[in-house]
Backbone as JSON, one array per atom type, in Angstrom:
{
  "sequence": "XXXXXXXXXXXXXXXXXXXXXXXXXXXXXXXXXXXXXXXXXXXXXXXXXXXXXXXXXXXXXXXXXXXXXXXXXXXXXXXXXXXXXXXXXXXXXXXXXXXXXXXXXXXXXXXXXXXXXXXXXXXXXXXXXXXXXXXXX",
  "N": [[-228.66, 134.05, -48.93], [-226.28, 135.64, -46.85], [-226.02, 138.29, -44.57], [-223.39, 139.44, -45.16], [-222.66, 139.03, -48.19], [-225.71, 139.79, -48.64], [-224.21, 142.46, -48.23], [-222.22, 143.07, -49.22], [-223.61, 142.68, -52.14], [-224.6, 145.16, -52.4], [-222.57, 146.72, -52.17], [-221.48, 146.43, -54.56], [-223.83, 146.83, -56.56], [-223.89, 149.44, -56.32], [-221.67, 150.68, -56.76], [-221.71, 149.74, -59.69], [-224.28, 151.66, -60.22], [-222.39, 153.74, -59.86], [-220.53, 153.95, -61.77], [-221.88, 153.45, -63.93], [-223.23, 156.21, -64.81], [-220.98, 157.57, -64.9], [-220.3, 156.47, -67.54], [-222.13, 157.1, -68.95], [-221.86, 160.19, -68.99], [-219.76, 160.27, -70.37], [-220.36, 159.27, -72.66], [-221.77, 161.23, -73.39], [-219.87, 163.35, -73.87], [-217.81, 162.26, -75.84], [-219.24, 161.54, -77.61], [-222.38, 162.61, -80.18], [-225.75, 163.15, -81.43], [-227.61, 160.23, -82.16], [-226.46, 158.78, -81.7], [-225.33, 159.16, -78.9], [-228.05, 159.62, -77.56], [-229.54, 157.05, -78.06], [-227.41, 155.49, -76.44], [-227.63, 156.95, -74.14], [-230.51, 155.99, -73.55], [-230.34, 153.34, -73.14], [-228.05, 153.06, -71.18], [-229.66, 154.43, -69.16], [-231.88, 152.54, -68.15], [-230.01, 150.28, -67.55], [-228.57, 152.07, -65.64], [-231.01, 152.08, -63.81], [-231.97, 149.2, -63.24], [-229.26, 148.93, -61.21], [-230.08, 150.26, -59.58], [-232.44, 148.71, -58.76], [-231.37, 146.37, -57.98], [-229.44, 147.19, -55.76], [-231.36, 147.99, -53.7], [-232.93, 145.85, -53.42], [-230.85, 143.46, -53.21], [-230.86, 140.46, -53.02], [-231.89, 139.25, -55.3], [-232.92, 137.63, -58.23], [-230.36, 137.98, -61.15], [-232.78, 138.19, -63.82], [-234.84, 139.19, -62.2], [-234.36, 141.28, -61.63], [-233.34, 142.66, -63.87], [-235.73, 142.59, -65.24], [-237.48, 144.23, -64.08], [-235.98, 146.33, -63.69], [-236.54, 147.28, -66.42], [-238.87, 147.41, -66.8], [-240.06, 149.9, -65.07], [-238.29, 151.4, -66.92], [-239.64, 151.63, -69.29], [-242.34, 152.07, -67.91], [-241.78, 154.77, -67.39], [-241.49, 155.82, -70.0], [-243.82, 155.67, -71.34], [-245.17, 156.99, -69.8], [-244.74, 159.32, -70.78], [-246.27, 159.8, -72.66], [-248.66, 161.12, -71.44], [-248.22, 163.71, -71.04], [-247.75, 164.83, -68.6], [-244.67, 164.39, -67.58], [-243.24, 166.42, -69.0], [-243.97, 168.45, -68.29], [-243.47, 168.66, -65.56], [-240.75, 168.43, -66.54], [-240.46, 170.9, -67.34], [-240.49, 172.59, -65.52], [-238.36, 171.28, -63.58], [-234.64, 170.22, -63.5], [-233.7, 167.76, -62.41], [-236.28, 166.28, -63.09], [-236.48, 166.53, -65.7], [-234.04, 164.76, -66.62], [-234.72, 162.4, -65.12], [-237.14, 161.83, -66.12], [-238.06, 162.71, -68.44], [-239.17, 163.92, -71.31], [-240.35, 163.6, -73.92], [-242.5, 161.21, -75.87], [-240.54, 158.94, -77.35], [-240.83, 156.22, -79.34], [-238.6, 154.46, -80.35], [-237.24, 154.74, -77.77], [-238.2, 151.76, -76.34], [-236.96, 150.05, -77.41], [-234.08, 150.42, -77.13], [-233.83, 150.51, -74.3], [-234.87, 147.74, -73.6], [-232.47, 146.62, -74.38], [-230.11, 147.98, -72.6], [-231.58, 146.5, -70.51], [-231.0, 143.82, -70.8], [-227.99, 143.96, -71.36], [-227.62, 144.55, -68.28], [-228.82, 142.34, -67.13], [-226.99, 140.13, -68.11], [-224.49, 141.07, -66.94], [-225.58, 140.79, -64.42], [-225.71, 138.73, -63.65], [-223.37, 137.36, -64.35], [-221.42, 138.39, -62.62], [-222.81, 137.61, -59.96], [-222.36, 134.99, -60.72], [-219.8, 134.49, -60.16], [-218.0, 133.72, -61.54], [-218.62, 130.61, -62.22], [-219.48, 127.91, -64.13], [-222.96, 127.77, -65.07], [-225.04, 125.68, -63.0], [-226.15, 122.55, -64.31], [-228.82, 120.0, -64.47], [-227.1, 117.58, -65.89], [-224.71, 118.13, -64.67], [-225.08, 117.8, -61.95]],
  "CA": [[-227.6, 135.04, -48.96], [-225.92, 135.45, -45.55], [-225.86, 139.19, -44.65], [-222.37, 139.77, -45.7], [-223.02, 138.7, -49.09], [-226.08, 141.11, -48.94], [-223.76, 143.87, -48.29], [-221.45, 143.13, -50.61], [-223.75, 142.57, -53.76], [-224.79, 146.14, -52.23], [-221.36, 147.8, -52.65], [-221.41, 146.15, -56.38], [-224.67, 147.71, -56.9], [-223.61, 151.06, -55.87], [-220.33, 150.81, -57.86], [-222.08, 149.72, -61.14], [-224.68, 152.74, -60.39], [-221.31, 155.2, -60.04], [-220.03, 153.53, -63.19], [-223.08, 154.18, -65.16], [-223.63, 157.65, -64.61], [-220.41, 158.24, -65.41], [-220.49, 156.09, -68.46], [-223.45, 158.52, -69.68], [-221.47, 161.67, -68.87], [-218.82, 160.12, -70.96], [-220.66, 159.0, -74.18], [-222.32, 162.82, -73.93], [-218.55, 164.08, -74.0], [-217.76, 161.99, -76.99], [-220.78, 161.54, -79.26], [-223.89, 162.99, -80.2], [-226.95, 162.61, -81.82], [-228.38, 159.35, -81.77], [-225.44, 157.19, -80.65], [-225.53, 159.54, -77.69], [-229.3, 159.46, -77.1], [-229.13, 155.74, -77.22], [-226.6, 154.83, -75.9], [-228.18, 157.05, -73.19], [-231.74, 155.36, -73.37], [-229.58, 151.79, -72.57], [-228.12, 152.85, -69.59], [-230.62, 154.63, -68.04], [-232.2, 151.24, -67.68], [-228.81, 149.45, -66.68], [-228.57, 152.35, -63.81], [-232.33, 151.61, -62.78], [-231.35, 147.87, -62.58], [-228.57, 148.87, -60.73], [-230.64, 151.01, -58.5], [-233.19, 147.77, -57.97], [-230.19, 145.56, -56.99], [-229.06, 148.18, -54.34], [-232.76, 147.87, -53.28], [-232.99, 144.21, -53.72], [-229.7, 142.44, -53.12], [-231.01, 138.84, -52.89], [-232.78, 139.42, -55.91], [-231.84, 136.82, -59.28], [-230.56, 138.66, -61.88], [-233.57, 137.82, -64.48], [-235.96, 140.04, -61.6], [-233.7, 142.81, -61.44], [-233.57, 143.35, -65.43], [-237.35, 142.71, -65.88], [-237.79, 145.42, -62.55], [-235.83, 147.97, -64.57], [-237.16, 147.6, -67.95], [-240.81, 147.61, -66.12], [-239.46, 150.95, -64.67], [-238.41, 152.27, -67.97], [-240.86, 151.42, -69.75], [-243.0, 152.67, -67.65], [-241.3, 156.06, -67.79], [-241.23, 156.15, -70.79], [-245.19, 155.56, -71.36], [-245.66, 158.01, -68.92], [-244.22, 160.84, -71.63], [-247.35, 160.16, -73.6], [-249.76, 162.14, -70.87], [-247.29, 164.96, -70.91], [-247.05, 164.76, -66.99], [-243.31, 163.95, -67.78], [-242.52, 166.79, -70.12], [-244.53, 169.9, -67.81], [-242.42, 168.69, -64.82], [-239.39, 168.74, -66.95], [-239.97, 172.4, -67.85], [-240.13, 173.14, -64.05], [-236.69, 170.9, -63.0], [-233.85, 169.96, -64.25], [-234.47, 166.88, -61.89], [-237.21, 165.8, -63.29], [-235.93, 166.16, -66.83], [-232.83, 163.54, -66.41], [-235.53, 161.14, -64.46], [-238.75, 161.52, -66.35], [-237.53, 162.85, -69.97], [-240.23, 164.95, -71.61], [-241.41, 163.19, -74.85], [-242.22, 159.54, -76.09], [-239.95, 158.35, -78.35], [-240.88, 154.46, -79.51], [-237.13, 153.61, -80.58], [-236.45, 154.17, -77.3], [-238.72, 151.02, -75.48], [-235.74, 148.77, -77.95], [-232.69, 150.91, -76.47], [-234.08, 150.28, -73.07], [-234.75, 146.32, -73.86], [-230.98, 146.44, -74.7], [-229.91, 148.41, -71.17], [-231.53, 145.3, -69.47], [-230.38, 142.7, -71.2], [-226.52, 144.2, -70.8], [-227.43, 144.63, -66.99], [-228.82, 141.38, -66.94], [-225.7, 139.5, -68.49], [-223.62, 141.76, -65.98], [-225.54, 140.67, -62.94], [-225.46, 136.93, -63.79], [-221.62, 137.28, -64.69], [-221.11, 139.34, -60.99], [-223.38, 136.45, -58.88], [-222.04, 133.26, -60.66], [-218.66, 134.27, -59.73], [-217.63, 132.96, -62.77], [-218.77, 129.18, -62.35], [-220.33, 127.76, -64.85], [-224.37, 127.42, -64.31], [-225.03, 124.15, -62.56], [-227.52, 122.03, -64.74], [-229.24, 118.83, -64.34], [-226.52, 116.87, -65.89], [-223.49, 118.1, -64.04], [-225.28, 117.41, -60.8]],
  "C": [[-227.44, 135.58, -47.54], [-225.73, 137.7, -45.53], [-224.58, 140.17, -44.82], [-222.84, 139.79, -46.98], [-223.79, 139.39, -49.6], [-225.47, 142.91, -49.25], [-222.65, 144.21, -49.13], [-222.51, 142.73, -51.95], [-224.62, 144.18, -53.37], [-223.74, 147.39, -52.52], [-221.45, 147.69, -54.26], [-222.24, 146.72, -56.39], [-224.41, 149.32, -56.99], [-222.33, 152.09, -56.8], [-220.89, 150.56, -59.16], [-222.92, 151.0, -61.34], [-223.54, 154.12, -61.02], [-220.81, 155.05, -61.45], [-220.65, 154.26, -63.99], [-223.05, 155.2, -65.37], [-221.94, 157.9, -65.6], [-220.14, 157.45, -67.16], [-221.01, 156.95, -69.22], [-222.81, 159.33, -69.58], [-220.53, 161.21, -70.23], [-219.02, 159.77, -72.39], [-220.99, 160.14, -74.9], [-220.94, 163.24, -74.41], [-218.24, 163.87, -75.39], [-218.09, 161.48, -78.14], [-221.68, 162.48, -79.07], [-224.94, 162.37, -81.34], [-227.21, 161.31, -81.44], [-227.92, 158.32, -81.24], [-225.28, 157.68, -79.54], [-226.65, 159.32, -77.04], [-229.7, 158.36, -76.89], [-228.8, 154.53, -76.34], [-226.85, 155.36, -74.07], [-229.39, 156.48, -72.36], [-231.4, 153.87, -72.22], [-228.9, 152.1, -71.45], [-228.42, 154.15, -68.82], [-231.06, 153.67, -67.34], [-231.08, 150.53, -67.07], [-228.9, 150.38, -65.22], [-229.7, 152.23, -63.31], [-232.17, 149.94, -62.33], [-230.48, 148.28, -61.57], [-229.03, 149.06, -59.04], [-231.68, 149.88, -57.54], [-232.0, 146.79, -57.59], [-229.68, 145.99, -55.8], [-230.02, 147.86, -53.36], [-232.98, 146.65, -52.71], [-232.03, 143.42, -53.76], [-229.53, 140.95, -53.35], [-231.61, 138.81, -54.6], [-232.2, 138.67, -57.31], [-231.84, 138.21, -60.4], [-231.68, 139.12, -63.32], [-234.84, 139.05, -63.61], [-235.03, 141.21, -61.59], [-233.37, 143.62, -63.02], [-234.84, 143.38, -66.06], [-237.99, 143.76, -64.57], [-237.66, 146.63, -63.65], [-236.23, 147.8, -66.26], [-238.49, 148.23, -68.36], [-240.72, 148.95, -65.71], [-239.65, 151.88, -65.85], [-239.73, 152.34, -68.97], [-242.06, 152.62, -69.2], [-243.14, 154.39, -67.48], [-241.8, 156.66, -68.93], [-242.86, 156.37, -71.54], [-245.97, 156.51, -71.26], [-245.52, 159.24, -69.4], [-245.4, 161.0, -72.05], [-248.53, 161.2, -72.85], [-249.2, 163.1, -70.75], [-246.85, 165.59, -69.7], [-245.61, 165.35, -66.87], [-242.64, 165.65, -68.31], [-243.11, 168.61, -69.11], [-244.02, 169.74, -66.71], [-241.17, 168.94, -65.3], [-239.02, 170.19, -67.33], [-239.84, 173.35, -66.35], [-238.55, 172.82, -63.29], [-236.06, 169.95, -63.86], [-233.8, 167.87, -63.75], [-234.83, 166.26, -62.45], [-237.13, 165.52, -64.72], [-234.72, 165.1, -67.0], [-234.01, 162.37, -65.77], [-236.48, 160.99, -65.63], [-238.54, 161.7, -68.08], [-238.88, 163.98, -69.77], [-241.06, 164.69, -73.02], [-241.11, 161.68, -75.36], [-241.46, 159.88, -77.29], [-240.11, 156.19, -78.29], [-239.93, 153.65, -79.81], [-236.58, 153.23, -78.77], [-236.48, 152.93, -75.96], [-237.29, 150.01, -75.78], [-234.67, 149.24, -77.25], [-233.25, 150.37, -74.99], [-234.47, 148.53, -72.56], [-233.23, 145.82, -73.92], [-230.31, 146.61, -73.46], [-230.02, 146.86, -70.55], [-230.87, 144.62, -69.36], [-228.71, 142.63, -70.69], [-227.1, 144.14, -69.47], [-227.74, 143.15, -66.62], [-227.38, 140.21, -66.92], [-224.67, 139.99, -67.23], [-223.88, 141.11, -64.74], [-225.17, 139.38, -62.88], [-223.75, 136.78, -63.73], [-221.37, 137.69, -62.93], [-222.27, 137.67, -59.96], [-222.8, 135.54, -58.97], [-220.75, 133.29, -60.11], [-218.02, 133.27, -60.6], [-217.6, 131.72, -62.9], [-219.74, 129.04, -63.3], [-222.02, 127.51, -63.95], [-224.3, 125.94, -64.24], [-226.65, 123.54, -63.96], [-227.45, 120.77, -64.31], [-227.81, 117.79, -64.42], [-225.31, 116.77, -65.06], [-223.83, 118.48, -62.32], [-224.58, 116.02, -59.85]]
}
């Protein structure tokens, strides 16, 4: 990847981040409960992919959805020592990043996040050619 190329799958990164976010503002607006919480869990993880693509430009899309899942995940893990949840009562910060209690539905919502970011990045790299295989070498 020639350093153009880097800096453009850097603007895409940056633009799918702005997306996201506002995606999330926008599902809060018009849902709640659990299709909000969700639908929030799933792209949290899409904007942490997004955030390791920014990071990682060269990076296939397959490492940049198993980055942020490893991420959330690990977030999300991280509720169980209550770390997460006694920062969140100090900042608001830290509550949007870190959350404040495990929930186990939401390792599957955050399996889901990837997967969509995955599909996304692959779709955004191939430049819509089909994948090359063996035979159509």
């Amino acid at each position: 990847m020639s350093g153009r190329s880097a800096g453009r799958a850097r603007g895409v990164a940056a633009g799918a981040a702005v997306l996201t976010v506002a995606a999330g503002l926008g599902v809060r607006t018009v849902a709640d409960g659990l299709v909000a919480k969700y639908a929030g869990d799933a792209l949290y993880t899409v904007l942490v992919c997004a955030l390791v693509a920014l990071c990682a430009p060269r990076a296939r899309p397959l490492v940049v959805a198993g980055a942020g899942l490893a991420v959330s995940w690990a977030v999300e893990l991280l509720q169980l020592t209550g770390v997460p949840a006694e920062l969140s009562g100090r900042s608001t910060v830290a509550r949007l990043v870190l959350g404040s209690t495990f929930n186990a539905p939401d390792l599957l919502w955050y399996a889901v996040g990837a997967a969509a970011a995955w599909a996304a990045h692959r779709a955004a790299t191939s430049g819509g050619r089909a994948p090359r295989t063996a035979a159509s070498r």
